[in-house]
KOLDOTI-236538 format. One line per 10 residues: for each residue x, y, z of N, C-alpha, C. Coordinates in Angstrom, 1 decimal. Layout:
KOLDOTI-236538
X/Y/Z/X/Y/Z/X/Y/Z  ... $
END
This chain:
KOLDOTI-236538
154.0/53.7/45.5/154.4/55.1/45.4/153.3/56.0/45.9  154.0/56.4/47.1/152.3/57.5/47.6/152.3/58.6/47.0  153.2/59.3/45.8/152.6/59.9/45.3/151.3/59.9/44.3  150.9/59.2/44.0/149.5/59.3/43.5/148.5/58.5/44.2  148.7/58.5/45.6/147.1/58.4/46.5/146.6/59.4/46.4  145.2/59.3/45.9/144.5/60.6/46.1/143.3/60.7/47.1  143.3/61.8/47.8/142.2/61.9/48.6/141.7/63.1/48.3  140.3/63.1/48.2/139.7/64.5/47.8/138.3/64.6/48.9  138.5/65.4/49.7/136.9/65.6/50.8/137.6/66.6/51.6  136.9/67.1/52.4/136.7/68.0/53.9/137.5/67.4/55.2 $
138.2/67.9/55.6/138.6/67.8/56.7/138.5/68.5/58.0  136.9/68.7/58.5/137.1/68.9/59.8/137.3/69.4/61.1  137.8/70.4/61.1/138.8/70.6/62.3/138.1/71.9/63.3  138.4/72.3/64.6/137.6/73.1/65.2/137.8/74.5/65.1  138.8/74.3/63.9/139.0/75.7/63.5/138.3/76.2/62.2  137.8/75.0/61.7/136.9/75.7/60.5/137.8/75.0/59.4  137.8/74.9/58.4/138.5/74.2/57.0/140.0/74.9/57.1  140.5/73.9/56.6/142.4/74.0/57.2/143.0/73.5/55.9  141.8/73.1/55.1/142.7/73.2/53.5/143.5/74.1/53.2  143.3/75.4/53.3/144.0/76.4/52.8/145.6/76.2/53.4 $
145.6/76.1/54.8/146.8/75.8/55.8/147.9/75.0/55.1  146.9/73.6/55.1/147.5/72.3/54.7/148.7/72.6/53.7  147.6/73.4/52.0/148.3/73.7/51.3/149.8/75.0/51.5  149.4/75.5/51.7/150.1/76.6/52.0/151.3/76.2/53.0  151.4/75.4/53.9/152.7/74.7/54.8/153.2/73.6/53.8  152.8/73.4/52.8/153.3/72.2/52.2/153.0/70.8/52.6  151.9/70.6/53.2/151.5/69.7/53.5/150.5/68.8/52.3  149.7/69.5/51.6/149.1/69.0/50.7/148.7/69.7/49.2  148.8/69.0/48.1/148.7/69.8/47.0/147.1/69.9/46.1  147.4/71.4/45.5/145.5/71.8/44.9/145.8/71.0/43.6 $
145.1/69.9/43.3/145.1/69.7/41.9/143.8/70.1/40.9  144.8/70.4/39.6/143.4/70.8/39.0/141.5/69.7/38.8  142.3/68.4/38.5/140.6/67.4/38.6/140.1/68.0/39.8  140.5/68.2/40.7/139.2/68.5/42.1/138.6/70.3/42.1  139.4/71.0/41.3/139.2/72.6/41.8/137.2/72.4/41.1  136.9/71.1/40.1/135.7/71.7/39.8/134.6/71.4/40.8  135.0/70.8/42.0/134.1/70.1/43.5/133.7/71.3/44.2  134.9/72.8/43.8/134.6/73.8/44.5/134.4/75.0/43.9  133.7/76.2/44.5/133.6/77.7/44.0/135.0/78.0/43.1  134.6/78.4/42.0/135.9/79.8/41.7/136.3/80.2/42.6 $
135.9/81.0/43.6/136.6/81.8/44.9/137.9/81.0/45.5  136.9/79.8/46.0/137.9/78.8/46.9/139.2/78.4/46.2  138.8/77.9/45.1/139.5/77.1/43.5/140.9/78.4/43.4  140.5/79.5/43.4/141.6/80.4/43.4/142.4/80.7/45.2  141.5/80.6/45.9/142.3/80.5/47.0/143.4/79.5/47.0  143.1/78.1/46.8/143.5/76.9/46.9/145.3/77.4/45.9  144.8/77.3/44.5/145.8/77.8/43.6/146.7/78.5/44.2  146.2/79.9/45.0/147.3/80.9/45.4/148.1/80.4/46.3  147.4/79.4/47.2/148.0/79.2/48.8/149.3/77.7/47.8  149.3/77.3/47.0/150.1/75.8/46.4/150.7/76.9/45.8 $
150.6/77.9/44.8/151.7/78.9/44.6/152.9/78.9/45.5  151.7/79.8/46.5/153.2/80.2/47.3/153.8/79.0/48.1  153.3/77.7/48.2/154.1/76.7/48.9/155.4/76.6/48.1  155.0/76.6/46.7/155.9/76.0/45.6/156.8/77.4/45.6  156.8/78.6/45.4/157.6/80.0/45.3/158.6/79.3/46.2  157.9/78.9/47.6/158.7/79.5/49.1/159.1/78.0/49.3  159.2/76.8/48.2/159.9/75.8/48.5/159.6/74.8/50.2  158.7/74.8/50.0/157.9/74.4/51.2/157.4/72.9/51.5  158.0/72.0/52.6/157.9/70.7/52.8/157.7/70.0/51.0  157.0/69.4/50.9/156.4/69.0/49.5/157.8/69.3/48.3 $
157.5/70.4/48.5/158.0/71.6/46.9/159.4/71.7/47.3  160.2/71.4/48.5/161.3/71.7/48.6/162.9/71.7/47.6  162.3/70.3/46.9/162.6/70.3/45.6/162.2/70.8/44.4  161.1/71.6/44.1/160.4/71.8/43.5/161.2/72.8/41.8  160.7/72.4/41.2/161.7/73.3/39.8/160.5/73.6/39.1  160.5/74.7/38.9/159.5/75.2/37.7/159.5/74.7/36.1  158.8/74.2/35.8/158.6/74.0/34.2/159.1/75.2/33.4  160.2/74.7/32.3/160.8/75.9/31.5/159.8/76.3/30.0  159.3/76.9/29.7/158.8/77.1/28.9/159.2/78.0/27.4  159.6/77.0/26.5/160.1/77.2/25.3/159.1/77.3/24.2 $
160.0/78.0/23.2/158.5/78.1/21.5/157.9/79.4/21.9  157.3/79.3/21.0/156.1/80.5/20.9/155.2/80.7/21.9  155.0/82.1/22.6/153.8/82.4/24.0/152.8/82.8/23.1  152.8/82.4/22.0/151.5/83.1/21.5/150.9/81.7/20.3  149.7/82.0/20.3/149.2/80.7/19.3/148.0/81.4/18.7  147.2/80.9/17.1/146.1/80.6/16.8/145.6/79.7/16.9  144.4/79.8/17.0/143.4/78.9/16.8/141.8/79.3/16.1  141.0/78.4/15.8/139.8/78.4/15.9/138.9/77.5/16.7  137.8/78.4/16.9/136.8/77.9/18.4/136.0/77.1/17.4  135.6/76.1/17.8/134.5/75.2/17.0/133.4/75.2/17.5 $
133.4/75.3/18.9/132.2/75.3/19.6/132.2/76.0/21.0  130.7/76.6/21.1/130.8/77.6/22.5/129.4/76.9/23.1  129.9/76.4/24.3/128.9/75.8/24.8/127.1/76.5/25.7  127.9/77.9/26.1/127.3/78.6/26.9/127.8/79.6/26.9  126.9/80.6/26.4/127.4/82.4/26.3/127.0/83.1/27.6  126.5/82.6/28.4/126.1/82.7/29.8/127.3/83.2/30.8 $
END
């Protein structure tokens, strides 16, 4: 099942990094284990550009259905630990 080959690195190209492309045509998807290999900035680019693959139903996502989300949007908790106030 090639859905779970994973490849995670740089690809190259003479145009400069084509990750964002890739994602964004539906060619390949941002998962969250890798967004920590890169900047917040990128990590949010990545996210926006698999958004809108998924909105606009795009190669990949053509089938794509959004998760329905039932219960309560609101929760308590308590924090037990804060690792860095930084």
């Amino acid at each position: 099942d090639e859905r779970f080959t994973n490849f995670y690195g740089s690809i190259e190209h003479p145009a400069g990094d084509i990750s964002v492309e890739l994602i964004k045509n539906g060619l390949a998807r941002a998962v969250d284990w890798s967004m920590s290999y890169t900047s917040l900035q990128h990590a949010a680019t990545l996210r926006g550009a698999a958004r809108d693959a998924k909105n606009g139903r795009v190669r990949i996502w053509r089938n794509y259905v959004p998760p329905k989300i039932s219960g309560d949007k609101s929760f308590e908790g308590i924090v037990s630990e804060i690792v860095s106030g930084d």
